[in-house]
C-alpha positions in Angstrom: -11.2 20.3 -35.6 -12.0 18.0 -32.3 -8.8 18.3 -29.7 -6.8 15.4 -29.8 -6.3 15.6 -25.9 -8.2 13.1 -23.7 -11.1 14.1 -21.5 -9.7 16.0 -18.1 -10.0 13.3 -14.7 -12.5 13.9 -12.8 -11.8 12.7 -9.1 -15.1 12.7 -7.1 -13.9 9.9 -4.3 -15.0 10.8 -1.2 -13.0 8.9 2.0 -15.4 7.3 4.4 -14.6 8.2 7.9 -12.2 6.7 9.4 -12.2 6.6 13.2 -9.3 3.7 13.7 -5.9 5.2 14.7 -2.6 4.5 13.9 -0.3 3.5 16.2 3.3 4.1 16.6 6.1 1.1 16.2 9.2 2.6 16.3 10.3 6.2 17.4 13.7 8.1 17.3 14.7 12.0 16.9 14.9 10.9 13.0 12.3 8.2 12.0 8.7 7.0 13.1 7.6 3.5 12.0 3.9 3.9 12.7 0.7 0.7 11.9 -1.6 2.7 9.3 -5.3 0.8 9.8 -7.4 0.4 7.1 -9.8 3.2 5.8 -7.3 6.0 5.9 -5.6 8.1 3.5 -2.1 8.4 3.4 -2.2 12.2 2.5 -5.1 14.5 2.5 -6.6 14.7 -0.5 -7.9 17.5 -3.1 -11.2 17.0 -2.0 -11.9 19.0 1.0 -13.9 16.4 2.6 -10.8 14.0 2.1 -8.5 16.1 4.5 -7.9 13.7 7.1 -4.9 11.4 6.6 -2.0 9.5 7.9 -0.1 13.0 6.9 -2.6 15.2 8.7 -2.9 13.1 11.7 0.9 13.3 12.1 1.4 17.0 11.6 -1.5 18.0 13.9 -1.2 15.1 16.3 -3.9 12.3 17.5 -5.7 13.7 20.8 -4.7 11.8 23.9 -2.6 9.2 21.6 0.4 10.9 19.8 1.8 14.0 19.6 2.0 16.5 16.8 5.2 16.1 14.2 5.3 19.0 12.6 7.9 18.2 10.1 6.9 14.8 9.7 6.9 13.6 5.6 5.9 10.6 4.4 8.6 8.6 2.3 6.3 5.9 0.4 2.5 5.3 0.7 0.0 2.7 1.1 -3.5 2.6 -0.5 -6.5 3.4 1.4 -7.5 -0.2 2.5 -4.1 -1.6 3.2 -3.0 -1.6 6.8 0.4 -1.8 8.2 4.0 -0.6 8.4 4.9 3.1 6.6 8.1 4.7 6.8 8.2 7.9 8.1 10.7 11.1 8.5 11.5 14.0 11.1 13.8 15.9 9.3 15.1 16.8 5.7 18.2 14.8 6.2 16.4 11.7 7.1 13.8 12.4 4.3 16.4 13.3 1.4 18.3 10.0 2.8 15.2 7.6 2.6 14.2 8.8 -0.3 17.2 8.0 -2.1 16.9 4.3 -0.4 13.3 4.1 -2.2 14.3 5.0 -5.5 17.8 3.0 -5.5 14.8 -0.3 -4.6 17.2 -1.1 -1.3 14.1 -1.3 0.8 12.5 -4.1 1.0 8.6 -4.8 2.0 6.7 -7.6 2.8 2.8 -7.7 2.7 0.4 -10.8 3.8 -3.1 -10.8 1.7 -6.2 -13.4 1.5 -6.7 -14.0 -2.2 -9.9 -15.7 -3.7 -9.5 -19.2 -4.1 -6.5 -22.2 -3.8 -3.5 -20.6 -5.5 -1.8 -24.1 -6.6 2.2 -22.8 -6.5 3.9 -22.6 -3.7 5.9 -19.7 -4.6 6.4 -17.9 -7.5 6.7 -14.6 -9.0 4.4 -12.5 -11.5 5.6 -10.5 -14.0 2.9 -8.3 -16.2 3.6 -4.5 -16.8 1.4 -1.8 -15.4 -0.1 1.6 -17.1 -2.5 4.2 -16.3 -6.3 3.2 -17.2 -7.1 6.6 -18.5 -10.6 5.7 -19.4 -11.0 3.5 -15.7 -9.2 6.1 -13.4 -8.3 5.3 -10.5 -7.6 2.0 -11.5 -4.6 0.8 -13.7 -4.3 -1.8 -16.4 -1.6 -4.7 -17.5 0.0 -3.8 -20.6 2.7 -4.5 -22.3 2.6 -1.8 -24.7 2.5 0.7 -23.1 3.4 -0.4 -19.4 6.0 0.1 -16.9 8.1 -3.2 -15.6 6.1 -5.0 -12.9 7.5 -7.7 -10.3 5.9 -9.4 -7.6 7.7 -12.6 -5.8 5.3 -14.4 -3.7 5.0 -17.3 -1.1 2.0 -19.3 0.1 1.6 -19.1 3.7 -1.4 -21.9 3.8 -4.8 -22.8 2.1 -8.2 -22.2 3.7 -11.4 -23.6 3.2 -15.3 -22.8 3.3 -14.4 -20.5 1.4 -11.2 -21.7 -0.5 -8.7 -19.1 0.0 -5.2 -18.7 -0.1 -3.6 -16.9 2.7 -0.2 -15.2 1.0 3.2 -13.3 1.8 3.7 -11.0 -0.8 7.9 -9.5 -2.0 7.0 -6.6 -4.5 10.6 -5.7 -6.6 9.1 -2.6 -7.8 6.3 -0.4 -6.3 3.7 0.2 -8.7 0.4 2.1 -8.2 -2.3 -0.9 -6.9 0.7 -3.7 -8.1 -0.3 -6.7 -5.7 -4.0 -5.7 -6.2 -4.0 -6.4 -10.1 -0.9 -8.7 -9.8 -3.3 -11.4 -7.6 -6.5 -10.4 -9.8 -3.9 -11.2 -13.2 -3.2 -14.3 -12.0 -6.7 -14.8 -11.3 -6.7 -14.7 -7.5 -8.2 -11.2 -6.5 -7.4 -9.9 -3.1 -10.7 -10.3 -1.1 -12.1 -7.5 -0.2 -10.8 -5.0 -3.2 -12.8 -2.8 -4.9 -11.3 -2.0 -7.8 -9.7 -5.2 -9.3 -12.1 -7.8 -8.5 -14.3 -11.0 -9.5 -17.8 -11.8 -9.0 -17.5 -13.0 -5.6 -14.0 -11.3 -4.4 -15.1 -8.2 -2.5 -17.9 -9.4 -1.0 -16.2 -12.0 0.9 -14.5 -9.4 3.2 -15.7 -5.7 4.9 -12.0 -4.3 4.5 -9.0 -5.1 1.9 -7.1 -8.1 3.1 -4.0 -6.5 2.3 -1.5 -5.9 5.3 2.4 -4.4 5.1 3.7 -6.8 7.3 7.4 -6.4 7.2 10.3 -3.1 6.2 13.7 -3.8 5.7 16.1 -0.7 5.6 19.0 1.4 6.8 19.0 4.1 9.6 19.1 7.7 7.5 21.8 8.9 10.2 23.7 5.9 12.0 23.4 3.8 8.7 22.0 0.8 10.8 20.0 -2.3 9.4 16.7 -2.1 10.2 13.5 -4.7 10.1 10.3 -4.0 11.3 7.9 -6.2 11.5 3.8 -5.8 12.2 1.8 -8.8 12.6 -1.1 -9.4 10.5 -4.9 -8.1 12.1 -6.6 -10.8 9.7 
């Protein structure tokens, strides 16, 4: 009799080098707000090739640029290719305390992305469930079977031309794996630049994602202050 269980994952993604650095934003004995460039991994990865990250550089410190934080723990994540504004903490009370802001959805995030083509609403919002792609991995799938609630609000910023683009702010409500990458290739306006969820044209069009966390709204972990952050745009 065949096992009914699905063929293990094989993960053979190896990072290109990334020799961009991130820079620091904001800085107090609880919290860095730091600008992750694109090309580098949030945390290290199985791989042992894939051991630098966003994680590792903040543990063991950039040379000449920042110091090591040796309790330093991310709190959310952004892919690879997207650049811009993470969240991190310097202590368990700070982390246990963010981490409860994540999961209760009172943080708010803005990202700014170039999509392929002229996206003809001015705002709107997309709403398409998200699953695992067992049989595509990494990559996820819309579904409403089997998916997990999806929302993305968004706002056109302005239209380009030669080629026609449309130049985006994106307000995810939930924080799916890759959500504004196959929410803008749903809606049939893939994210220049993306690898994964793309058309014919899409990734060519750009050397990095044009995907960029732009703004963080949330509240101190310790003196319970109202925070925004914001990180302009490299694109």
């Amino acid at each position: 009799m065949k096992s009914s269980q699905s063929n293990p994952i094989v993960d053979n993604f190896i990072a290109p080098k990334c020799i961009d650095t991130f820079s620091i934003l904001y800085q107090d004995n609880d919290i860095l707000v730091i600008n992750k460039p694109s090309g580098l991994l949030s945390l290290s990865g199985k791989n042992p090739e894939n051991w630098d990250s966003v994680h590792y550089r903040l543990v063991n410190g950039q040379k000449g640029l920042t110091p090591p934080f040796l309790n330093a723990k991310l709190v959310h994540r952004l892919d690879l290719g997207t650049s811009g504004i993470m969240l991190v903490s310097l202590n368990d009370v700070s982390s246990k305390r963010l981490n409860k802001q994540f999961q209760l959805r009172s943080v708010k995030k803005h990202y700014v992305a170039v999509l392929q083509g002229c996206v003809s609403e001015d705002r709107g919002q997309i709403d398409a469930p998200i699953a695992k792609d067992t049989q595509l991995f990494p990559r996820v799938k819309i579904c409403k079977l089997e998916g997990k609630p999806a929302v993305t609000e968004f706002n056109v910023i302005k239209r380009l031309a030669s080629p026609v683009r449309t130049y985006v702010r994106f307000s995810p409500l939930t924080g799916r794996t890759h959500q504004l990458r196959i929410h803008s290739h749903f809606i049939g306006h893939p994210i220049l630049g993306c690898d994964l969820y793309k058309s014919a044209h899409s990734e060519k069009l750009s050397k990095r994602l044009q995907l960029h966390a732009s703004d963080l709204f949330f509240e101190h972990p310790t003196t319970n202050q109202a925070i925004h952050i914001h990180c302009p745009s490299p694109f």
